[in-house]
Structure formats: C-alpha cells, structure tokens
Backbone as CSV, one residue per row, in Angstrom:
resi,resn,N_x,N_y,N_z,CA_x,CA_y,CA_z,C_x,C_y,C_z
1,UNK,82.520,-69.260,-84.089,81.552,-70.336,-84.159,81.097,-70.667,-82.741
2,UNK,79.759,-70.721,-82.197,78.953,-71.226,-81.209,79.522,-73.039,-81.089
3,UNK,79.929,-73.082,-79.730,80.298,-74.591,-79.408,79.294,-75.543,-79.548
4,UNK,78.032,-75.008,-79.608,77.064,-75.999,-80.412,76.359,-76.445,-81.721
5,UNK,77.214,-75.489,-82.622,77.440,-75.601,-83.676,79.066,-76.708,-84.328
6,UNK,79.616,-76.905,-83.254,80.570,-77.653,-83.961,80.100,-79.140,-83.578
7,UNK,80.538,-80.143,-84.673,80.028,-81.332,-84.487,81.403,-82.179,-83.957
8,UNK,81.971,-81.348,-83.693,83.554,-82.318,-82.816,83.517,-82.353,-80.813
9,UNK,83.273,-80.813,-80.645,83.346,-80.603,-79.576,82.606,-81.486,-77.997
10,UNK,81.618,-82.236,-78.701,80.718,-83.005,-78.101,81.672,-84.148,-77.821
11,UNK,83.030,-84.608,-78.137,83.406,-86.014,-78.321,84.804,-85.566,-77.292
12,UNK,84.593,-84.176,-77.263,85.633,-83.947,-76.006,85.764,-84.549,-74.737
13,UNK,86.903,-84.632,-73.941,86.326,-84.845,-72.238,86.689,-83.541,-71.348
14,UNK,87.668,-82.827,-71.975,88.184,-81.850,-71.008,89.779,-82.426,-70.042
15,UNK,90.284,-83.330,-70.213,91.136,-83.682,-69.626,92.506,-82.861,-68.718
16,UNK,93.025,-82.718,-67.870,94.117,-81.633,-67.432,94.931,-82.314,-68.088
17,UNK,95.900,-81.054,-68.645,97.385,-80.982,-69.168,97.844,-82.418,-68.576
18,UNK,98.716,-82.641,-69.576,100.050,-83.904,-68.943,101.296,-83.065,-68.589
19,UNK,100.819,-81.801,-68.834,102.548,-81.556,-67.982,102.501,-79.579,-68.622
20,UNK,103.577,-79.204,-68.116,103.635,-77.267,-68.206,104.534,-77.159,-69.441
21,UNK,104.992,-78.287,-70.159,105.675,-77.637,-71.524,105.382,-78.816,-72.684
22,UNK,105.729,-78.267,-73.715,105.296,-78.997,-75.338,105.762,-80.583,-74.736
23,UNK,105.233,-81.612,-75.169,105.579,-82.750,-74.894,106.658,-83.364,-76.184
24,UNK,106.544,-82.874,-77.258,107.203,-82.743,-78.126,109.074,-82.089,-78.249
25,UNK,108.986,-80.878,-77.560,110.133,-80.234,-78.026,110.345,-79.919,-76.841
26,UNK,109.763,-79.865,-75.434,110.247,-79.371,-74.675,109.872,-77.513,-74.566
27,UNK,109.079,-76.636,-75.150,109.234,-75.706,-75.179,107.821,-75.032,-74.076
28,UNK,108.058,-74.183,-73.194,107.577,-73.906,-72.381,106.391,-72.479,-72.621
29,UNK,106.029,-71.994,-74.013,105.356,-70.801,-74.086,104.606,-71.149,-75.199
30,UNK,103.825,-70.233,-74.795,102.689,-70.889,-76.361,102.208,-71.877,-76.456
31,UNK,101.398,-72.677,-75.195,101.226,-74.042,-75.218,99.546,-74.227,-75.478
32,UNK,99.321,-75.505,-75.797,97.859,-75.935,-76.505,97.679,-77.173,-75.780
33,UNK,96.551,-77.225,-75.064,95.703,-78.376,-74.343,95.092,-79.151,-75.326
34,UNK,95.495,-80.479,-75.539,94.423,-81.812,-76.440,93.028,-81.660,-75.309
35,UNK,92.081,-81.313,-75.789,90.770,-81.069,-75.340,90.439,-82.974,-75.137
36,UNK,90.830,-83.411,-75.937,90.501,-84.871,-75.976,91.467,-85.660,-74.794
37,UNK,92.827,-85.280,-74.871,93.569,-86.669,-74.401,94.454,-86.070,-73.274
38,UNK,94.512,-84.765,-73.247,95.454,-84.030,-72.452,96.828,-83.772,-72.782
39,UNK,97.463,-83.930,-74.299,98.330,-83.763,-74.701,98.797,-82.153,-74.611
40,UNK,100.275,-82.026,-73.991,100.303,-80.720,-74.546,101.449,-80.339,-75.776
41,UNK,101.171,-79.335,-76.436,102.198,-79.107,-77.713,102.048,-77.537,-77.721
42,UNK,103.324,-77.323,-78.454,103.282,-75.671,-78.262,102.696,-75.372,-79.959
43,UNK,102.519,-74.129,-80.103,101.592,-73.593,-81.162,102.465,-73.275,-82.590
44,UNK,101.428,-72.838,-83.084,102.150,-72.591,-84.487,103.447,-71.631,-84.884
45,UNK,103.373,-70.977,-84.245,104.575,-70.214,-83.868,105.836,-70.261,-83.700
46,UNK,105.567,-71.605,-82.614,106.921,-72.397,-82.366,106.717,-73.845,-83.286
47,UNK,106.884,-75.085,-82.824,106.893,-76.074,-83.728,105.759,-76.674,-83.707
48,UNK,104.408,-76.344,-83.806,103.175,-76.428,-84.123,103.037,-77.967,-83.930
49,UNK,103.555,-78.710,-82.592,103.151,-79.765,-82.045,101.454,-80.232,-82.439
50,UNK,101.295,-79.068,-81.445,99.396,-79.105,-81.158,98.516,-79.927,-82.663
51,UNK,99.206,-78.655,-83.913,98.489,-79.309,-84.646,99.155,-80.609,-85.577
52,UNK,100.328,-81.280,-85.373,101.180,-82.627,-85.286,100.359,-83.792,-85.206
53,UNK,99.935,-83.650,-83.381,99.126,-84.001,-82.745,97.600,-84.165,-83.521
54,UNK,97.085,-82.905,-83.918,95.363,-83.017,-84.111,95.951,-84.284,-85.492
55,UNK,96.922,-84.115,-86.292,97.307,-84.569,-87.401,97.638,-86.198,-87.636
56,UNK,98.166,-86.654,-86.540,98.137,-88.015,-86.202,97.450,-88.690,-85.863
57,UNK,96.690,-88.105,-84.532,95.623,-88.792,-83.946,94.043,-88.287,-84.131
58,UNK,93.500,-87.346,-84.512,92.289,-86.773,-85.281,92.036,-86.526,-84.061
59,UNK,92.246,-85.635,-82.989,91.651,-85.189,-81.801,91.491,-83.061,-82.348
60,UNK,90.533,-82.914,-82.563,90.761,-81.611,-83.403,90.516,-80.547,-82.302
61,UNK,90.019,-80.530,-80.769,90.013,-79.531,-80.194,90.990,-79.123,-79.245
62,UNK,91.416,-78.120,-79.111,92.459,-77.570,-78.310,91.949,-76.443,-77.531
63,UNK,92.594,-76.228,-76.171,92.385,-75.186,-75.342,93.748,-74.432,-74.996
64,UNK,93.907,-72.876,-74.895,95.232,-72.362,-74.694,96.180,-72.703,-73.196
65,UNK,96.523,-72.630,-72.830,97.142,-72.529,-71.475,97.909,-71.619,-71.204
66,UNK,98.035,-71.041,-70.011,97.309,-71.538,-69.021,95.761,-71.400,-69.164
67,UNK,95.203,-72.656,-68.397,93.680,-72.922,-68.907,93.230,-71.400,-67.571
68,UNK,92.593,-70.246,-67.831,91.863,-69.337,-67.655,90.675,-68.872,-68.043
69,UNK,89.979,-68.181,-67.530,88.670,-67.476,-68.203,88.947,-66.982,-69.290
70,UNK,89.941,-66.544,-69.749,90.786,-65.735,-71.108,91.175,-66.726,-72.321
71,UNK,91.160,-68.393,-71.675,91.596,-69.259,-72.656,90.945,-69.509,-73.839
72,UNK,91.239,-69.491,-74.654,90.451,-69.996,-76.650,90.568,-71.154,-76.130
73,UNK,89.422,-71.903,-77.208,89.313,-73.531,-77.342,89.313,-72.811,-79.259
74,UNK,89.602,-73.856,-79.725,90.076,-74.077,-81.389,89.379,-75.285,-81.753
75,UNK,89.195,-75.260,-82.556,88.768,-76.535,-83.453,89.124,-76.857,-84.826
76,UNK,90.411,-77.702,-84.641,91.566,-77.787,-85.861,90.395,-78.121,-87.251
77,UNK,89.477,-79.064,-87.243,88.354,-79.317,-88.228,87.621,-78.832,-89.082
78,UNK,86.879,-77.852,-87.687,86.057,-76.850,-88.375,86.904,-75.472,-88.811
79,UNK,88.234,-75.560,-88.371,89.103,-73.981,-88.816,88.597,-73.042,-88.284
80,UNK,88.146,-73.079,-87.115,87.658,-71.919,-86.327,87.549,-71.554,-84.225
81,UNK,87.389,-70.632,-83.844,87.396,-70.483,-82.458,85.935,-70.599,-81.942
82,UNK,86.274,-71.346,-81.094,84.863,-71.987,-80.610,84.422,-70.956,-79.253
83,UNK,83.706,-70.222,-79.417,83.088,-69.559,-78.548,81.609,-70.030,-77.213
C-alpha cells in the first residue's frame, strides 16, 4: 500500500525510540518503533508487544529497527506495509 493511501499514517509524528529493547519484556531483537509515541515492543515472533501496544492505545503505525533505509513501516489498521 502507497503511504498516501493510508488514512492513519498522516496522524503520525515520527518520534525516536524510547530505548534499544522491548519496553515490555525486555527483549532486545525483533524490535518495532510506535510511529506515533516512540514506544518500543518486540514483534510477533517474540511477545508481540508492538501489536499489545497498537491494541491498547490505537497508535496503528510501526517502523522496524534499527530505523535504516531497509526499515518497513506497518500499519496495524489497514493490515498492510506501507511503502
């Protein structure tokens, strides 16, 4: 999906990480940037913080980390990778 096609992504700020591991469990791989608040949580894989997170507080976009040219942004909402 084109990032201007999603109707969430606009309500983002981009915020830096609060920190290099899940804020949740402590787990250091597989981690997911709150596009909204700067939360970090590790992925589905491990204990799927990230989407905990989109689940509590309705912040639905995420970016991978480390944040790189290589990083996905997600959009828990629309169920898709925002290109």
């Amino acid at each position: 999906m084109r990032r201007e096609d999603c109707p969430h992504v606009g309500s983002v700020t981009h915020p830096p990480p609060r920190g290099d591991r899940c804020e949740t469990c402590g787990a250091s791989g597989s981690l997911r940037v709150c596009a909204t608040c700067g939360y970090v949580g590790c992925c589905e894989s491990q204990g799927a913080h990230d989407t905990q997170h989109w689940r509590e507080t309705g912040h639905p976009v995420i970016r991978s980390l480390p944040l790189t040219e290589r990083s996905f942004t997600w959009c828990y909402a629309c169920n898709d990778y925002l290109f």
